[in-house]
C-alpha angles and dihedrals in degrees: 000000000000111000098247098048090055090049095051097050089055086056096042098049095047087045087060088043093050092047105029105249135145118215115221123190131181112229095257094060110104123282097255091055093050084052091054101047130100091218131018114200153127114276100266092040100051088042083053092050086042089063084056101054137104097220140129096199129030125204126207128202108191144050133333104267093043086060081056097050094056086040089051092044097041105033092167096051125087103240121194136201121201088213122013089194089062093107138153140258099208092048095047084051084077123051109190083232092066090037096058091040083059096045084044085055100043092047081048093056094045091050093053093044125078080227105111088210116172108210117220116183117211124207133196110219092232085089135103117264084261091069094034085059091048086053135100097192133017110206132188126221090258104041087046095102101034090061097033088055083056106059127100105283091227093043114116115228142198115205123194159217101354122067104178090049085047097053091045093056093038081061091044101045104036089240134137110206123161106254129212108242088238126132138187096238084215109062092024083071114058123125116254088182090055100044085055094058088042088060091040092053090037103042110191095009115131124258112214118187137166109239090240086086128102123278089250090057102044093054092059088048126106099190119036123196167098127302093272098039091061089040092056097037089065091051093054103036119087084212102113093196125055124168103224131212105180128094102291096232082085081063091081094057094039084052096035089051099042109029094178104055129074131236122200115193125215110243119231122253117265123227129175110298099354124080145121139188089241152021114259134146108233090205095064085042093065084073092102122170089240089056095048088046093064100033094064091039087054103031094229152143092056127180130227142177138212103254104223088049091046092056089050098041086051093066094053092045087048097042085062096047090053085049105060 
């Protein structure tokens, strides 16, 4: 490990002793935050684990909403963020104003229509506490088909943000909801042509994406998953190569985890003047070790959420926990 970094985890570690905090990181933050970290998880899961601690401050490594999420979940609890500006494509695809004009037009339709529809709003947890709020139900990427599965079969249902993990559990589950145009910029670019020549030089070896991908990519998947399902599937597999399309911070636990097998990423699609070796989200990437550093000396920055949006983004959040 580079000599800074280890410096600043020491000092990073005694700081939350001294002051009673728990560091949480996503799976896409850099290595060195994830070494650093408490807990390593996806969103959900490390909101879930936040709720369990014994902690008077919590500290988030990740993205924006994932910092609302914890707040919404631990109101008491002082919850940090190393950079309030680390936000999410997929989240900032949905603004709870065009959300609520939708759910105004679809009620509208239902009204004028001899159709007694009930409307359900779906909501993916990668959205700002606003959404969250206009939602009846949050979903993962991992519990998706499991609610949806559970709704009433002549309900009609807006799904969003996500398109591409919207498309994918309209196909699993036979239904047809009306799905947000939104798209995590990450897994909607990776390289079909490129994950083609990655199979024909690797014959028989797995093929592991989020759902998040494109339609393209997910057909000439084996495994398809969340985060931690794919995590999970290369632990308990014997297989010691897997091609991986997912964002490539997950790389560091899948190699961490299983130091004898081999993961090879998809690379991302070029297009003029954008490009890059590998697939990686640069607003997880803003977690640094300096910022963390500071964050959890200063205390700041701290999140915080409007309380009467908070108490209505709660239901949905819970709805989805008795759900699964």
């Amino acid at each position: 490990m580079d000599l800074k970094n280890k410096e600043y985890i020491d000092k990073i570690r005694s700081l939350a002793k001294e002051k009673n905090a728990v560091i949480f990181a996503h799976y896409y933050t850099r290595p060195e935050i994830q070494e650093c970290a408490d807990f390593i998880g996806d969103s959900l899961a490390l909101a879930q684990q936040a709720t369990r601690v014994d902690a008077d401050i919590l500290v988030m490594c990740g993205v924006h909403f994932m910092g609302e999420t914890m707040k919404i979940l631990c109101p008491q609890k002082k919850v940090l963020i190393p950079d309030m500006k680390a936000g999410c494509s997929l989240a900032d695809s949905c603004k709870a104003e065009d959300l609520n004009e939708l759910i105004k037009n679809e009620k509208l339709k239902i009204k004028n229509s001899d159709a007694c529809q009930e409307l359900i709003v779906v909501s993916y947890v990668n959205t700002s506490a606003e959404v969250k709020a206009l939602t009846d139900v949050v979903v993962t990427s991992s519990n998706a088909k499991k609610i949806v599965d559970q709704l009433p079969k002549d309900a009609k249902i807006i799904f969003g943000p996500d398109h591409n993990l919207g498309s994918y559990i309209n196909s699993v589950t036979g239904r047809n909801m009306i799905l947000w145009n939104g798209a995590c910029h990450v897994h909607s670019r990776f390289s079909l042509e490129a994950l083609l020549e990655l199979k024909a030089a690797n014959p028989g070896v797995e093929v592991l994406a989020h759902p998040e991908c494109k339609a393209p990519i997910l057909a000439q998947s084996d495994v398809i998953g969340s985060t931690k399902a794919l995590l999970e599937h290369t632990i308990r597999s014997s297989a010691k190569r897997f091609i991986i399309a997912t964002e490539s911070g997950i790389l560091f636990e899948m190699q961490r985890a299983c130091p004898d097998k081999e993961f090879i990423p998809v690379p991302p699609e070029v297009t003029e003047g954008v490009g890059c070796s590998c697939n990686e989200c640069e607003y997880m990437r803003m977690n640094t070790l300096e910022k963390l550093y500071n964050c959890l000396l200063n205390e700041s920055p701290e999140m915080h959420v409007d309380k009467e949006i908070a108490e209505k983004a709660i239901s949905s959040i819970q709805r989805m926990l008795e759900m699964s």
